[in-house]
C-alpha positions in Angstrom: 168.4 30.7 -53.6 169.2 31.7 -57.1 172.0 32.7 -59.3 173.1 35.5 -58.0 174.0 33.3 -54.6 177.0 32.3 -56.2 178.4 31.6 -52.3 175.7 30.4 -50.7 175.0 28.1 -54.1 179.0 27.0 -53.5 178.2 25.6 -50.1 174.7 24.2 -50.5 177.3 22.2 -53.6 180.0 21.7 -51.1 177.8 20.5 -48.5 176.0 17.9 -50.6 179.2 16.6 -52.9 181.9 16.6 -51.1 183.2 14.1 -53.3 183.2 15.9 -55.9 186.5 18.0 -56.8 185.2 21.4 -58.2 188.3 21.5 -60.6 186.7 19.0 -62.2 183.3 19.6 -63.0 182.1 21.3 -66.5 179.8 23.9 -66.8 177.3 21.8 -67.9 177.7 19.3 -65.3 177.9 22.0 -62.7 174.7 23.8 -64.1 172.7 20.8 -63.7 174.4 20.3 -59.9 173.0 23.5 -59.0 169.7 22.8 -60.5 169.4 20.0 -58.6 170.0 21.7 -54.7 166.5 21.7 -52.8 167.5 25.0 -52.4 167.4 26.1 -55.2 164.6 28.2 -57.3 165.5 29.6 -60.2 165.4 29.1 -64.2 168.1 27.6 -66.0 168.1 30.0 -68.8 169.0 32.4 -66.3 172.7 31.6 -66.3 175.5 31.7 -68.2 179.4 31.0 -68.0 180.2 34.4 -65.9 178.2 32.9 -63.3 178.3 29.6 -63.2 182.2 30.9 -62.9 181.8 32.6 -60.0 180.2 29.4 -58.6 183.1 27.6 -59.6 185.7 29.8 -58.0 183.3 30.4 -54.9 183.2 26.4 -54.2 187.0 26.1 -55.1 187.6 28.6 -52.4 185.4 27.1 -49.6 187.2 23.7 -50.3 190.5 25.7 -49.2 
């Protein structure tokens, strides 16, 4: 998985912190979340605030 899987990123997050309220997570915080999924393989300078945006909105919607 990598950036570009902003769904499938927002429910590998969804799936492994469902504790976790996605209105209230940074970018920052949220970066490092991703970073953090097994799933995941990509670099960290690949990203920016468009896309960890669309993360964002995609998790908020799964949680609906």
């Amino acid at each position: 998985m990598n950036w570009t899987d902003s769904l499938d990123i927002a429910i590998a997050l969804d799936d492994a912190h469902p504790d976790i309220s996605p209105l209230t997570i940074g970018f920052v915080e949220l970066r490092d979340m991703v970073m953090a999924l097994e799933e995941f393989d990509d670099d960290a300078e690949k990203t920016g605030e468009k896309i960890l945006e669309a993360v964002q909105m995609n998790w908020i919607e799964e949680r609906e």
